[in-house]
C-alpha positions as CSV (number, residue, x, y, z in Angstrom):
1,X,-10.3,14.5,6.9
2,X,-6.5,14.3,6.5
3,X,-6.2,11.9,8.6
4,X,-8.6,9.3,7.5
5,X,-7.1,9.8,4.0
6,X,-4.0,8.7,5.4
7,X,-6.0,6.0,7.8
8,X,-7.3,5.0,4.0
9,X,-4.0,4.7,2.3
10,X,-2.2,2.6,4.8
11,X,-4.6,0.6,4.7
12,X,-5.4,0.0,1.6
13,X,-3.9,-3.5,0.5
14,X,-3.8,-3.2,-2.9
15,X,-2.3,-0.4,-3.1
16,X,0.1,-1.9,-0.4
17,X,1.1,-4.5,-2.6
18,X,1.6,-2.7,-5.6
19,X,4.2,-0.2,-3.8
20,X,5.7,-3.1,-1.9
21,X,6.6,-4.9,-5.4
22,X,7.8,-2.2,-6.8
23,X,10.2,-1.1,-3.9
24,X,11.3,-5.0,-3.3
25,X,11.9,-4.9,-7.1
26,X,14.0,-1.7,-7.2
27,X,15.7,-3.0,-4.3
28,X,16.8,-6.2,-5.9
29,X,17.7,-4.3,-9.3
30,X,20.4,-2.3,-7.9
31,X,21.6,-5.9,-5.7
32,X,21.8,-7.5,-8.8
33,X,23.2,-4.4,-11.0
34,X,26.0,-4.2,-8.0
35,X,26.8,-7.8,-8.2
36,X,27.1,-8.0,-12.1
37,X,29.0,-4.7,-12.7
38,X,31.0,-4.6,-9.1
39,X,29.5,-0.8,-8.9
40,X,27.1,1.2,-7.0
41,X,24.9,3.3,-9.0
42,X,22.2,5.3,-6.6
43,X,20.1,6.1,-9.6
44,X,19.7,2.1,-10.0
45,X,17.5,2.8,-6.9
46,X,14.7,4.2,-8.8
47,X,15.6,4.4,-12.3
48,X,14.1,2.1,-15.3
49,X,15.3,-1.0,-16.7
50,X,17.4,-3.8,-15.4
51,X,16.0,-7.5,-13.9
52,X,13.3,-7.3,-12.3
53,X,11.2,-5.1,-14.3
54,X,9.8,-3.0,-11.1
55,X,7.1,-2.0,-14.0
56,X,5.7,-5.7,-14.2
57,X,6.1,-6.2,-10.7
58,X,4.1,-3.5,-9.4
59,X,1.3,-4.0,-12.3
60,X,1.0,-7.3,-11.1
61,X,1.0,-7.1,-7.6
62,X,-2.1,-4.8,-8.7
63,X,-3.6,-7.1,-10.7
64,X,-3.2,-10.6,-7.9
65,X,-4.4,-8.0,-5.1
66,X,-7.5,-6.8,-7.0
67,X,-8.3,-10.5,-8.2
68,X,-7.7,-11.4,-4.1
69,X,-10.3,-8.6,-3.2
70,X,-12.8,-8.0,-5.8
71,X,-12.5,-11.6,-8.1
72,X,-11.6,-12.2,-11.2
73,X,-15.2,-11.6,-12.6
74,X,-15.0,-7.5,-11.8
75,X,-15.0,-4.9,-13.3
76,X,-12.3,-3.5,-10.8
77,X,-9.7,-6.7,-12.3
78,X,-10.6,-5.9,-16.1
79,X,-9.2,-2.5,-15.5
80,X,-6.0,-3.7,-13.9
81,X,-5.5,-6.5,-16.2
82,X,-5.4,-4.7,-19.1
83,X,-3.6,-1.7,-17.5
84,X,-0.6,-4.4,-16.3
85,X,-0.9,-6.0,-20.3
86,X,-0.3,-2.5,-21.6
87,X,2.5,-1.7,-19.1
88,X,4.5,-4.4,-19.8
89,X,3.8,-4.9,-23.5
90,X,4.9,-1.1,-23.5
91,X,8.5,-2.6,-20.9
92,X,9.7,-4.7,-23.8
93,X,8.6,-3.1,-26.9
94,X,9.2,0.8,-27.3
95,X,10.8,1.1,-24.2
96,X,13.3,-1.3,-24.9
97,X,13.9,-0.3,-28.6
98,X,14.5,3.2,-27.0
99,X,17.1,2.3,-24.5
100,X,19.5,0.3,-27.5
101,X,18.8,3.6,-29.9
102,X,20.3,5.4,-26.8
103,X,23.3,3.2,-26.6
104,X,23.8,3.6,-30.5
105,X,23.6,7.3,-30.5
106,X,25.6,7.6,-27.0
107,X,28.5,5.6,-28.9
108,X,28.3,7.8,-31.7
109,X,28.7,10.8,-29.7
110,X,31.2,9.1,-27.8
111,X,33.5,8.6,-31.6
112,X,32.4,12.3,-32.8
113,X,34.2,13.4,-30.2
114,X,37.0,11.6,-30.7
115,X,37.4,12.7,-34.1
116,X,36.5,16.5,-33.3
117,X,38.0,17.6,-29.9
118,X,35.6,21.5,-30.4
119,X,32.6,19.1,-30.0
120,X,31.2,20.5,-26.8
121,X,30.6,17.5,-24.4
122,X,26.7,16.5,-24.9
123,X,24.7,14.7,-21.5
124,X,24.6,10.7,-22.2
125,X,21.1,9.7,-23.3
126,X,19.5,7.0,-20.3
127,X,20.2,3.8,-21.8
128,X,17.9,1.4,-18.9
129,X,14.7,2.3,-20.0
130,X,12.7,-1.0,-21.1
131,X,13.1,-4.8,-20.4
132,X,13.6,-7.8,-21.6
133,X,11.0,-10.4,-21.7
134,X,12.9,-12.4,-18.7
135,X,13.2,-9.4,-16.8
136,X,9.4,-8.4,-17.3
137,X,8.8,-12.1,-16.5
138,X,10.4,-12.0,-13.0
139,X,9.4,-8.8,-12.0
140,X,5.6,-10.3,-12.8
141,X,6.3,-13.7,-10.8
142,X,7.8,-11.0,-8.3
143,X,5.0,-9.0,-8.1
144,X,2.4,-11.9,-8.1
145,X,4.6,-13.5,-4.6
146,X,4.4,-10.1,-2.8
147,X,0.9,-9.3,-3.9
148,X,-0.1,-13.0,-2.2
149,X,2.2,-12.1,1.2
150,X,0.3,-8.5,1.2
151,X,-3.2,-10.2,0.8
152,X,-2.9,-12.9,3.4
153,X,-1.1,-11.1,6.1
């Protein structure tokens, strides 16, 4: 029974897809965070934020690969469609508002403790947490290439 759950899995392409977008996204994040800050950062690896939106990419590599299998017409792509319209709606709205409140309130922390040396040091609030709209654009396009490449191999 095991086994032909994990027969199932592997074989499954849209699920296939979906994981492959996200990982070839995550991967070129932390390429592209590397070349632009000249730093390796191993939380970059699976952390939020940052171009491509792994978010968009693996919502949409659900969305091509269920449209590729079950049609556009389905039931099966409704679901995903509005699950991937939610997702990244959700990447560039709250999300995003949350990551520039963190960088407000990490600089603030960052000058009360400048002006009080008995503040005990506080952990940094995650500042990558939501997208741009170009950044949930080309983790989309991203995840619509690899979903295609999945489907047709």
């Amino acid at each position: 029974m095991l086994k032909s759950f994990i027969d199932g899995v592997l074989h499954n392409h849209i699920l296939l897809a979906a994981f492959w977008a996200w990982l070839i996204a995550q991967l070129l994040k932390t390429i592209i965070y590397v070349i632009v800050n000249k730093d390796f950062n191993p939380e970059r690896l699976v952390g939020d934020g940052g171009m491509p939106s792994s978010h968009s990419a693996t919502v949409m590599a659900l969305v091509t690969a269920t449209a590729f299998y079950y049609g556009a017409d389905t039931f099966e792509f409704a679901v995903a469609a509005i699950l991937a319209l939610i997702t990244m709606h959700d990447a560039m709205g709250v999300r995003r508002e949350t990551g520039k409140q963190a960088k407000v309130i990490n600089n603030m922390m960052d000058w009360f403790a400048e002006l009080n040396s008995d503040l005990p040091p506080e952990e940094k609030l995650k500042e990558f947490v939501g997208h741009s709209p170009t950044q949930v654009f080309f983790g989309a396009l991203l995840g619509v290439i690899v979903a295609f490449v999945v489907c047709n191999l």
